[in-house]
C-alpha positions as CSV (number, residue, x, y, z in Angstrom):
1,X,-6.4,14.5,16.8
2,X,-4.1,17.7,15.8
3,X,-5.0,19.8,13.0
4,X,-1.3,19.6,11.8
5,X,-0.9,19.1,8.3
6,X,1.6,19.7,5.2
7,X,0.5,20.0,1.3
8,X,3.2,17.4,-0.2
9,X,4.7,17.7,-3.9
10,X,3.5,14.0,-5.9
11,X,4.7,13.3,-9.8
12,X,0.8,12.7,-10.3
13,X,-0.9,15.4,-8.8
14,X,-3.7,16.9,-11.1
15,X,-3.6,13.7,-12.8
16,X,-6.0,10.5,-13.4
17,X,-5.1,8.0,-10.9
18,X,-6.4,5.1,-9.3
19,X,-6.9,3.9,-6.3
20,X,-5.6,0.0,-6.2
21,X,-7.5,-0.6,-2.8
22,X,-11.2,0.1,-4.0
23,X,-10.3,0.3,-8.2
24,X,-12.0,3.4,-7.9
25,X,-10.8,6.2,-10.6
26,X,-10.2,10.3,-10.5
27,X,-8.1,12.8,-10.7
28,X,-5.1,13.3,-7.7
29,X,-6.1,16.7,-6.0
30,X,-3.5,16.8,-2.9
31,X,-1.2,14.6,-1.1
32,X,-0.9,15.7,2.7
33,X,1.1,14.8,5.6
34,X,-1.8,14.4,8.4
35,X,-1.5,12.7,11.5
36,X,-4.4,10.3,11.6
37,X,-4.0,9.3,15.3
38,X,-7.1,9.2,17.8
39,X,-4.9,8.9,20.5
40,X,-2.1,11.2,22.6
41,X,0.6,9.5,20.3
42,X,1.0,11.2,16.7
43,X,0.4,9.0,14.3
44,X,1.3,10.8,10.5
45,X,0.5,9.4,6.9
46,X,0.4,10.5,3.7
47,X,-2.7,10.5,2.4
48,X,-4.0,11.1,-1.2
49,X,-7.1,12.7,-1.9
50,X,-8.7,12.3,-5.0
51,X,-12.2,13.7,-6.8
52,X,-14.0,10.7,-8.6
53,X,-16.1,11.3,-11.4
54,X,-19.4,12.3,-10.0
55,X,-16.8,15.2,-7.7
56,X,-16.8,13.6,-4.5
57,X,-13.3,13.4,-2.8
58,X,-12.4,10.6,-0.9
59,X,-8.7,9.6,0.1
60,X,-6.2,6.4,0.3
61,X,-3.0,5.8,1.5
62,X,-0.5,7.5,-1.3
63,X,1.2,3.9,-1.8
64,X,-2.5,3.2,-3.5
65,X,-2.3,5.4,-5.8
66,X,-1.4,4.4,-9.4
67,X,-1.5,6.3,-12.9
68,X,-4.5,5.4,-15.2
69,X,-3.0,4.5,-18.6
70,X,-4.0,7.3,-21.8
71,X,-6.5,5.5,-23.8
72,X,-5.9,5.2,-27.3
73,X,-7.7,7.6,-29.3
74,X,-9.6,6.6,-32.7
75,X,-12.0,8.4,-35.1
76,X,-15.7,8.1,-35.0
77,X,-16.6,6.6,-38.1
78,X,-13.0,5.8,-39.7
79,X,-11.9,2.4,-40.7
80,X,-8.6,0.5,-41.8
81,X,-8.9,1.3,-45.4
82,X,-6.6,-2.1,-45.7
83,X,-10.3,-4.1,-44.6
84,X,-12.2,-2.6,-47.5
């Protein structure tokens, strides 16, 4: 396998992500360009890598990757006042 590889620019990079083959969630460190071949013939893919929540980094084809929805934020402690 050759050590040939290219950073490449992704709208979610730095960002939480998911990965839609294992469901698995983190934060999108790199894309790269790597050829993933075994063999004599050059095989390249992009591949994301992203770092999980315990700070492991493991990577998935770039098409698996999707944006995690913000959650909504509430207030510890604060009600609907309407419900009182």
């Amino acid at each position: 396998m050759s050590d040939c590889y290219e950073y490449v620019p992704h709208r979610l990079l730095h960002r939480r992500v998911r990965d839609i083959a294992s469901g698995v969630e983190g934060r999108l460190m790199a894309v790269i360009n790597e050829n993933v071949s075994d063999r004599g013939v050059e095989r390249w893919m992009e591949l994301a890598y992203i770092r999980n929540a315990s700070g492991l980094e493991f990577t998935t084809a770039v098409d698996n990757v999707e944006p995690v929805p913000d959650q909504p934020r509430t207030v510890g402690g604060r009600r609907d006042q309407r419900s009182a």
